[in-house]
mmCIF entry with sequence, helices, sheets and N, C-alpha, C, O atoms, coordinates in Angstrom:
data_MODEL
# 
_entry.id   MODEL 
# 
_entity.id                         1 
_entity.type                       polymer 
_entity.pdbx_number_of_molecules   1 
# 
_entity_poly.entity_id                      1 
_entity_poly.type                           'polypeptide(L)' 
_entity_poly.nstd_linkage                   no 
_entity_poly.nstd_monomer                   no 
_entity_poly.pdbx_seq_one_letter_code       
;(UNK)(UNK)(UNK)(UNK)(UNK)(UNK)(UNK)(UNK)(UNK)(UNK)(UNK)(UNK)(UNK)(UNK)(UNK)(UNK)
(UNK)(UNK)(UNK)(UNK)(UNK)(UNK)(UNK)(UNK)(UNK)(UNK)(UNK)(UNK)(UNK)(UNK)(UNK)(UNK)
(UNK)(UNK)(UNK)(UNK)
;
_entity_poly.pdbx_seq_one_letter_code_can   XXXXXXXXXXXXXXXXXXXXXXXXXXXXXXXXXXXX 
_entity_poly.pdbx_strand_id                 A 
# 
loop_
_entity_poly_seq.entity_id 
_entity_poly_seq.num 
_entity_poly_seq.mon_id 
_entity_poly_seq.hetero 
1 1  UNK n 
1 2  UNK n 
1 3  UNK n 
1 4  UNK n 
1 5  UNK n 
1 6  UNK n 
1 7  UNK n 
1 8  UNK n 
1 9  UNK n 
1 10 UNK n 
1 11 UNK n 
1 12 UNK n 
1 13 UNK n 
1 14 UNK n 
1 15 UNK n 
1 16 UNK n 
1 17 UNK n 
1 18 UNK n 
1 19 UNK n 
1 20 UNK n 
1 21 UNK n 
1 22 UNK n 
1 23 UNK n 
1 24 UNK n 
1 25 UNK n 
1 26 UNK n 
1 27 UNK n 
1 28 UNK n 
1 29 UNK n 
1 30 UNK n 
1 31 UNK n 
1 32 UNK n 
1 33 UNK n 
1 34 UNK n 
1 35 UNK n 
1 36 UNK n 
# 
_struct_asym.id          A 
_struct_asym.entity_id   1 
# 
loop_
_struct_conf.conf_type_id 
_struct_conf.id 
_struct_conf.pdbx_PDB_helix_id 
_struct_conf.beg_label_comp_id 
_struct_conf.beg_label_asym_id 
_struct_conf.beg_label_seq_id 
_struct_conf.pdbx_beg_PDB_ins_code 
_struct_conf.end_label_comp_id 
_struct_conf.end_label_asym_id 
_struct_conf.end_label_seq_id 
_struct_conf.pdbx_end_PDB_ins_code 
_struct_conf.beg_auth_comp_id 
_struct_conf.beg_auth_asym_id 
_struct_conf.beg_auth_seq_id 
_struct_conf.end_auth_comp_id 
_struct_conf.end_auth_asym_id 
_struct_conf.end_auth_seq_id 
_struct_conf.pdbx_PDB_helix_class 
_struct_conf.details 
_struct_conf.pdbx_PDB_helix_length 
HELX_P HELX_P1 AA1 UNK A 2  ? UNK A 9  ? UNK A 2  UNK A 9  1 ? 8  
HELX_P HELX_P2 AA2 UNK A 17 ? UNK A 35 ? UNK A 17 UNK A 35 1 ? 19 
# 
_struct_conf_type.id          HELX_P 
_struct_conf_type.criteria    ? 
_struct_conf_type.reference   ? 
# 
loop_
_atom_site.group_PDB 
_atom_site.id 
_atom_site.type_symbol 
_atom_site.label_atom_id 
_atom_site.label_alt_id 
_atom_site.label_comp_id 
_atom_site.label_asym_id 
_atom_site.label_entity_id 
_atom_site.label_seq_id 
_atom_site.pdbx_PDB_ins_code 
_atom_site.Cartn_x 
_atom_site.Cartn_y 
_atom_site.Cartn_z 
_atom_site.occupancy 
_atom_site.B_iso_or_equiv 
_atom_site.pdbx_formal_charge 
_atom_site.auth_seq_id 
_atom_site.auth_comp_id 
_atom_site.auth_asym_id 
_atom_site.auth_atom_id 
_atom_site.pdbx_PDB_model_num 
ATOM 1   N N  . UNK A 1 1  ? 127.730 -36.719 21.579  1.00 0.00 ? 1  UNK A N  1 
ATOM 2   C CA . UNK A 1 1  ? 127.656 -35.472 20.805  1.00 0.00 ? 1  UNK A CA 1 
ATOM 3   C C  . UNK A 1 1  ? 126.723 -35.650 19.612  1.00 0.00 ? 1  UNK A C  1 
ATOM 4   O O  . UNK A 1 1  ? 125.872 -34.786 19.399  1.00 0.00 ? 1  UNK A O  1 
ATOM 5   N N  . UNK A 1 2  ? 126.837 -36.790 18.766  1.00 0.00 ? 2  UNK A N  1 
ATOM 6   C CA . UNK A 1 2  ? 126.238 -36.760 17.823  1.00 0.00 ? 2  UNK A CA 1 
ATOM 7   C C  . UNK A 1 2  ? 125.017 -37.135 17.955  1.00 0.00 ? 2  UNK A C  1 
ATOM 8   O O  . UNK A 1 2  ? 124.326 -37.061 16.940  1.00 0.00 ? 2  UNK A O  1 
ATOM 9   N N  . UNK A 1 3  ? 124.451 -37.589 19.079  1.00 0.00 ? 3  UNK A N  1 
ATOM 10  C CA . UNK A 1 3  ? 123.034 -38.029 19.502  1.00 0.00 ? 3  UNK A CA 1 
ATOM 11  C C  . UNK A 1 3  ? 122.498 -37.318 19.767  1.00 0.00 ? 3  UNK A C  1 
ATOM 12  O O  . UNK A 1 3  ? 121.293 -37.397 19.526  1.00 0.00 ? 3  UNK A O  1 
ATOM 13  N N  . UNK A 1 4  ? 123.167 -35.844 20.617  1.00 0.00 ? 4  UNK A N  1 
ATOM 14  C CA . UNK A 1 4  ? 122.724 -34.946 20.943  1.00 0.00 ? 4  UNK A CA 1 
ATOM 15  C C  . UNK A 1 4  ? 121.893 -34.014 19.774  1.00 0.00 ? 4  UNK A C  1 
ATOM 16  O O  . UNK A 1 4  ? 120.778 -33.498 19.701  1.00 0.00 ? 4  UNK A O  1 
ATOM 17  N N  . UNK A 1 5  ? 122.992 -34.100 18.985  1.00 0.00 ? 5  UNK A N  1 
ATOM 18  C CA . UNK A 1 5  ? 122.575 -33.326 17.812  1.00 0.00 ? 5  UNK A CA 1 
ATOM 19  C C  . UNK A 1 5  ? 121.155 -33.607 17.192  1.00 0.00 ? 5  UNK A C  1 
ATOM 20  O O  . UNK A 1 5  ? 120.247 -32.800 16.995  1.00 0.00 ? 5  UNK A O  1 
ATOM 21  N N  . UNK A 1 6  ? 121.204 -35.139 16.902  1.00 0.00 ? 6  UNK A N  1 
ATOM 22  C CA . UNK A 1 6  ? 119.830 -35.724 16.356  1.00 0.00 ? 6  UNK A CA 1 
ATOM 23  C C  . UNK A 1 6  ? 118.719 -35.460 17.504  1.00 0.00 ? 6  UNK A C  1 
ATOM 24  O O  . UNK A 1 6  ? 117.593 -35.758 17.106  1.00 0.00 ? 6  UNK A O  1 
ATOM 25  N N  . UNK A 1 7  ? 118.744 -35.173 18.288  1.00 0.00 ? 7  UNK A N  1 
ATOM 26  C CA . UNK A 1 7  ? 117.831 -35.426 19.310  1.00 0.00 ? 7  UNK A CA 1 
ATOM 27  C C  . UNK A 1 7  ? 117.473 -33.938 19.296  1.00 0.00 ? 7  UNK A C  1 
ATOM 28  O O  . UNK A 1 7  ? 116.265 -33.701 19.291  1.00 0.00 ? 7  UNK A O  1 
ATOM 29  N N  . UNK A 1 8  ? 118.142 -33.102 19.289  1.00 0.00 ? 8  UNK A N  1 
ATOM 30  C CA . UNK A 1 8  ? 117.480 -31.589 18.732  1.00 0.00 ? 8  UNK A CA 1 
ATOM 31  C C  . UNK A 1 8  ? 117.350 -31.446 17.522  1.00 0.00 ? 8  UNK A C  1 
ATOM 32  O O  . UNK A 1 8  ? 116.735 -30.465 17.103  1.00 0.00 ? 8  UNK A O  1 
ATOM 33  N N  . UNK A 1 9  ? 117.717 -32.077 16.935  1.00 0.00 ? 9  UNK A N  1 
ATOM 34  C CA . UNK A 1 9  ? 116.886 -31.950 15.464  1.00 0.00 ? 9  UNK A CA 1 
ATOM 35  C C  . UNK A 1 9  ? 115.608 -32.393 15.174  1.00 0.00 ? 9  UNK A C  1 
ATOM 36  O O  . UNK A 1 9  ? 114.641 -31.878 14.614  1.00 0.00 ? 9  UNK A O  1 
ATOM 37  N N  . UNK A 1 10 ? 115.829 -33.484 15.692  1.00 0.00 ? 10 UNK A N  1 
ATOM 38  C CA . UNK A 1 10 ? 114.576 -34.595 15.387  1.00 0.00 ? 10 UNK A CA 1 
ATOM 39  C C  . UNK A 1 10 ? 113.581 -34.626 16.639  1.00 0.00 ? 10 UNK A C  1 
ATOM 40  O O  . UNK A 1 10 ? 112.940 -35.677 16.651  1.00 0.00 ? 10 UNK A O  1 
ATOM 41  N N  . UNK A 1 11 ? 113.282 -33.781 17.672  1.00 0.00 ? 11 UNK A N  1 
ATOM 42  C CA . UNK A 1 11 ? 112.553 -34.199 19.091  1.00 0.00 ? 11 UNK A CA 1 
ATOM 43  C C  . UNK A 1 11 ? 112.716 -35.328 19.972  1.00 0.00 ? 11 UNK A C  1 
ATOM 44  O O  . UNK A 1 11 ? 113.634 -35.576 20.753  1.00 0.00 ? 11 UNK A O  1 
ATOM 45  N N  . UNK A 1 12 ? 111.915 -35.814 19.772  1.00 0.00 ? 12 UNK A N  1 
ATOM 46  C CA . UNK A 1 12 ? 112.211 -37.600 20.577  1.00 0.00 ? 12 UNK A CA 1 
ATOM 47  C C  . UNK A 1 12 ? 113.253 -38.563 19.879  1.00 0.00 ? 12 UNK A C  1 
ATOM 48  O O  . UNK A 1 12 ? 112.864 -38.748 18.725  1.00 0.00 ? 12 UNK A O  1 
ATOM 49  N N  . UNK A 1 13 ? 114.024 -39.012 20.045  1.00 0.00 ? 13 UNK A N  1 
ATOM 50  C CA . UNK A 1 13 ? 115.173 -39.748 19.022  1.00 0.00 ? 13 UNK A CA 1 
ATOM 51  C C  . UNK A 1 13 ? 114.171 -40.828 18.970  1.00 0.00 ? 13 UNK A C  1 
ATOM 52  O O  . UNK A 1 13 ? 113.628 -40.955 17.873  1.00 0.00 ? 13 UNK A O  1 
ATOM 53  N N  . UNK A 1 14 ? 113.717 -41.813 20.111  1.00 0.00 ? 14 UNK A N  1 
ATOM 54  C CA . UNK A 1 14 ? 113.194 -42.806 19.829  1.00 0.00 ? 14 UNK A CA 1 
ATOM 55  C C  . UNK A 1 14 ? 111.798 -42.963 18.668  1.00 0.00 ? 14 UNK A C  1 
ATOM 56  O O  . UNK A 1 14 ? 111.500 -43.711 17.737  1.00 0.00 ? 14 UNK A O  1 
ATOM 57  N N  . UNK A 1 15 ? 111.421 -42.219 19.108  1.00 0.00 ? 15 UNK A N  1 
ATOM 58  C CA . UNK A 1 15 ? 110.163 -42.053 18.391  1.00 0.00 ? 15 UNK A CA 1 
ATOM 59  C C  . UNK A 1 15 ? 109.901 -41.661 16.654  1.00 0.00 ? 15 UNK A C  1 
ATOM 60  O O  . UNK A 1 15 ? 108.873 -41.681 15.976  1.00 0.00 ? 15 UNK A O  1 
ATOM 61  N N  . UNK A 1 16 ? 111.298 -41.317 16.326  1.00 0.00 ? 16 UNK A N  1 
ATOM 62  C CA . UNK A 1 16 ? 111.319 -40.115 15.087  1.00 0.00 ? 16 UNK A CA 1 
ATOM 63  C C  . UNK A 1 16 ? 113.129 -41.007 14.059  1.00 0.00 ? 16 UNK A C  1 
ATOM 64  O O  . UNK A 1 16 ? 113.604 -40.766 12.949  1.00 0.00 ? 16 UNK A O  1 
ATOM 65  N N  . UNK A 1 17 ? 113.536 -41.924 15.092  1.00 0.00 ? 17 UNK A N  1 
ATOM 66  C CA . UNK A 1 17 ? 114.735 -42.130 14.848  1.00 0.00 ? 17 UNK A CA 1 
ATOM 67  C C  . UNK A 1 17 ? 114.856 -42.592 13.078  1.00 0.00 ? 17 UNK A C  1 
ATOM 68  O O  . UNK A 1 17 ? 115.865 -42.486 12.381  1.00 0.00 ? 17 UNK A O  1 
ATOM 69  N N  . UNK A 1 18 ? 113.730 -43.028 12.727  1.00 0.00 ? 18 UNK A N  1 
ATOM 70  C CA . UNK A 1 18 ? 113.640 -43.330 11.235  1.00 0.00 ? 18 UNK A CA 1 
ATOM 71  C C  . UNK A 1 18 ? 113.475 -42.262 10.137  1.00 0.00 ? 18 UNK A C  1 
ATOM 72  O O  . UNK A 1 18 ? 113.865 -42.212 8.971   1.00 0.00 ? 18 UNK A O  1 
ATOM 73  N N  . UNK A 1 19 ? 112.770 -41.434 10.903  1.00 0.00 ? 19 UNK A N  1 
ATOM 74  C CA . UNK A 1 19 ? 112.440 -40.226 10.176  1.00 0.00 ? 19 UNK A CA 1 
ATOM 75  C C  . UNK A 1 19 ? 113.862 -39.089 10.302  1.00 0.00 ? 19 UNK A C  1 
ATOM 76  O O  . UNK A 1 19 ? 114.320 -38.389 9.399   1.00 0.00 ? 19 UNK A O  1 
ATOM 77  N N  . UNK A 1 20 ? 114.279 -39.186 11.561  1.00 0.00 ? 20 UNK A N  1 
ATOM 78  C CA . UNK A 1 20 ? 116.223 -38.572 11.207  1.00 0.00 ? 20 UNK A CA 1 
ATOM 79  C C  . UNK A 1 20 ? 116.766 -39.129 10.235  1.00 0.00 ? 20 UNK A C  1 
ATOM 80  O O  . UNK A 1 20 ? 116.950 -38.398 9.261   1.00 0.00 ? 20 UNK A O  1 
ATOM 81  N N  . UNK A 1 21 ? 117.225 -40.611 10.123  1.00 0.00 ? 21 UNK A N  1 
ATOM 82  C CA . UNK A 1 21 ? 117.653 -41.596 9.261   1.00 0.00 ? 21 UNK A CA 1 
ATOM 83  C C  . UNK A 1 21 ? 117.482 -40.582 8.045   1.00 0.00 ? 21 UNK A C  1 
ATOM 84  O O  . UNK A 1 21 ? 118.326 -39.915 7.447   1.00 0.00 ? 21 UNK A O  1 
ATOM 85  N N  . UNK A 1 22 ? 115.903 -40.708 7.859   1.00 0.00 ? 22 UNK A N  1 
ATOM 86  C CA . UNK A 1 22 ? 116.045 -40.527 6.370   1.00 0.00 ? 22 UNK A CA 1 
ATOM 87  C C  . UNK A 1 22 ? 116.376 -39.162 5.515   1.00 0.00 ? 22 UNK A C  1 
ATOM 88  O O  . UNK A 1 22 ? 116.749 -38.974 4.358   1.00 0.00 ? 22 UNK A O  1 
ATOM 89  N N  . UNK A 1 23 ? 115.986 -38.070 6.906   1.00 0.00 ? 23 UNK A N  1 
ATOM 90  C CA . UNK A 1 23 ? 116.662 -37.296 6.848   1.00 0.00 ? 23 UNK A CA 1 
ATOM 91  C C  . UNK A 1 23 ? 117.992 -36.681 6.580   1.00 0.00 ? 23 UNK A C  1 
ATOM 92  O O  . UNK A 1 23 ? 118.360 -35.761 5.850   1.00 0.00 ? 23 UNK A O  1 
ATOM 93  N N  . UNK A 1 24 ? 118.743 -37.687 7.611   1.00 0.00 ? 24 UNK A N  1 
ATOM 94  C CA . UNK A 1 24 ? 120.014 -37.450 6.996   1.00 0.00 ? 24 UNK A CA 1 
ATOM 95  C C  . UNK A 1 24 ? 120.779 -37.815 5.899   1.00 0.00 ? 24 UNK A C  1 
ATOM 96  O O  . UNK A 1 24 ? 121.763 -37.248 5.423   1.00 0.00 ? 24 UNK A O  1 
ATOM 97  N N  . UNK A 1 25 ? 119.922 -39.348 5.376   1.00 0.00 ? 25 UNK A N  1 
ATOM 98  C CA . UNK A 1 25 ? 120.613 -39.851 3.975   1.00 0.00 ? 25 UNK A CA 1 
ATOM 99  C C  . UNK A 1 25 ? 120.167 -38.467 3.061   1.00 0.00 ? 25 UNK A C  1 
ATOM 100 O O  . UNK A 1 25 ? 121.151 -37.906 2.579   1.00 0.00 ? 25 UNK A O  1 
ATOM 101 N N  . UNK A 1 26 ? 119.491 -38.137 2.897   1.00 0.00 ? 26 UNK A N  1 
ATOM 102 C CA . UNK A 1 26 ? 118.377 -37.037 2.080   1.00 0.00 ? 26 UNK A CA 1 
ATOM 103 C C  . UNK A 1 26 ? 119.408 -35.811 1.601   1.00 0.00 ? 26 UNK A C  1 
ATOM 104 O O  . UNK A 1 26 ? 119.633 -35.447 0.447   1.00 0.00 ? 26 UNK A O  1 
ATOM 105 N N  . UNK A 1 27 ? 120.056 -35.201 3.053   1.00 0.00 ? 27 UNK A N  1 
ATOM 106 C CA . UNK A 1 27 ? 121.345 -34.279 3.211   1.00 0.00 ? 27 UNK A CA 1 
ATOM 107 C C  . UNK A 1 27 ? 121.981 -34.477 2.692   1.00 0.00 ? 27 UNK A C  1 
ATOM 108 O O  . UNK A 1 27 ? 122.343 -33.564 1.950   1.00 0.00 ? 27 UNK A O  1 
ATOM 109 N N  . UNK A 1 28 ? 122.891 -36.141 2.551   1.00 0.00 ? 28 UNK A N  1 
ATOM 110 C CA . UNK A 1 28 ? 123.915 -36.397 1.615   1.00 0.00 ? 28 UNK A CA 1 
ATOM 111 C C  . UNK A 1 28 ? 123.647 -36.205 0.620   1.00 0.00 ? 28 UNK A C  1 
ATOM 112 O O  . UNK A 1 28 ? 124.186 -35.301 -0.018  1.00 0.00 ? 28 UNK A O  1 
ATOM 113 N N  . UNK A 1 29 ? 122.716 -36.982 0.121   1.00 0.00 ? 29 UNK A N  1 
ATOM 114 C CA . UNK A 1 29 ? 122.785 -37.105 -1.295  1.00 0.00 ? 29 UNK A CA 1 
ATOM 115 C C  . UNK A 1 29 ? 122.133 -35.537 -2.236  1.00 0.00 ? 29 UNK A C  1 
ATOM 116 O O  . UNK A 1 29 ? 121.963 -35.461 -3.453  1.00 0.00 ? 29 UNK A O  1 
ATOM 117 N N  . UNK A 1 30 ? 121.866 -34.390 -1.151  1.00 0.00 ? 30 UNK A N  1 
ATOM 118 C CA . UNK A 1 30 ? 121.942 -33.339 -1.775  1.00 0.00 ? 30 UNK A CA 1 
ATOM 119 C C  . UNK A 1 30 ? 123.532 -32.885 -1.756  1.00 0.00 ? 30 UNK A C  1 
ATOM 120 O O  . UNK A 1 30 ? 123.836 -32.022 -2.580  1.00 0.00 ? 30 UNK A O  1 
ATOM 121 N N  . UNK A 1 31 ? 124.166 -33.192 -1.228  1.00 0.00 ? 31 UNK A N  1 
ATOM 122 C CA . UNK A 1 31 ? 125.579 -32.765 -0.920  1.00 0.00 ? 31 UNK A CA 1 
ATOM 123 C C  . UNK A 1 31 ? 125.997 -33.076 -1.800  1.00 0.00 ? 31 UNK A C  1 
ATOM 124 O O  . UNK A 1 31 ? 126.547 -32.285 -2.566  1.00 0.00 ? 31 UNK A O  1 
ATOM 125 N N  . UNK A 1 32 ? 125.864 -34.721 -2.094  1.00 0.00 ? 32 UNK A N  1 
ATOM 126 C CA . UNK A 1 32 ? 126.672 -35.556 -3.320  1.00 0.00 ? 32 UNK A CA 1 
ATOM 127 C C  . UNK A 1 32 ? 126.203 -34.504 -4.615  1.00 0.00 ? 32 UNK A C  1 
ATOM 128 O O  . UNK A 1 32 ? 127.062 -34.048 -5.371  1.00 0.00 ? 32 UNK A O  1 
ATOM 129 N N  . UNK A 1 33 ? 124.850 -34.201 -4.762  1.00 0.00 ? 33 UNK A N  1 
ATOM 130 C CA . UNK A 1 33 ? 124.041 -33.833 -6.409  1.00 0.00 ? 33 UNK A CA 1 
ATOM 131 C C  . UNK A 1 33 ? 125.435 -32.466 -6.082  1.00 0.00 ? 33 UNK A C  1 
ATOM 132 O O  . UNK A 1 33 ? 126.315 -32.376 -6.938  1.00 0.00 ? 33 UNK A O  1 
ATOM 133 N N  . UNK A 1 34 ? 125.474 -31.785 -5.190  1.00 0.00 ? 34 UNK A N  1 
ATOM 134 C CA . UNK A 1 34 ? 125.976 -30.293 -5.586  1.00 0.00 ? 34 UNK A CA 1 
ATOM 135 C C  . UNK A 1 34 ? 127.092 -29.986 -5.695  1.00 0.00 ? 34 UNK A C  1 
ATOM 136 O O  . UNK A 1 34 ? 127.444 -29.023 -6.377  1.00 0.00 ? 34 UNK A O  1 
ATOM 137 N N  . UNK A 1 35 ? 128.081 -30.918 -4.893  1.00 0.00 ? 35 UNK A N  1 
ATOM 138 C CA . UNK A 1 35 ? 129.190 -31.529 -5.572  1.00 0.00 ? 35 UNK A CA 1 
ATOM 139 C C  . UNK A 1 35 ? 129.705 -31.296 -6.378  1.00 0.00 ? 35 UNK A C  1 
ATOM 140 O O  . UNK A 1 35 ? 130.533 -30.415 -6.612  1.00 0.00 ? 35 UNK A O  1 
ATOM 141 N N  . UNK A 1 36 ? 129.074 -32.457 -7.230  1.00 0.00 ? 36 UNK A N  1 
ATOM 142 C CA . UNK A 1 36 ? 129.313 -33.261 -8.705  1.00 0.00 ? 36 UNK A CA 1 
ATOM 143 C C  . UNK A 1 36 ? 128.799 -32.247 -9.528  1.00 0.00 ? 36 UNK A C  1 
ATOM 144 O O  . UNK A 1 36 ? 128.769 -32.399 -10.749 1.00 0.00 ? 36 UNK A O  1 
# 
């Protein structure tokens, strides 16, 4: 499920899998700023 997800987010997982990564840390830590 959750691969799935990245893999329509991101196109190729293999190819892009760093660029999801950083993507998704990116998400949190807007989550964390809005939070707090």
């Amino acid at each position: 499920m959750f691969k799935e997800i990245l893999s329509s987010m991101c196109g190729d997982f293999s190819l892009q899998i760093i660029v999801c990564l950083f993507y998704i840390v990116n998400i949190n830590s807007i989550a964390c700023l809005i939070r707090s």
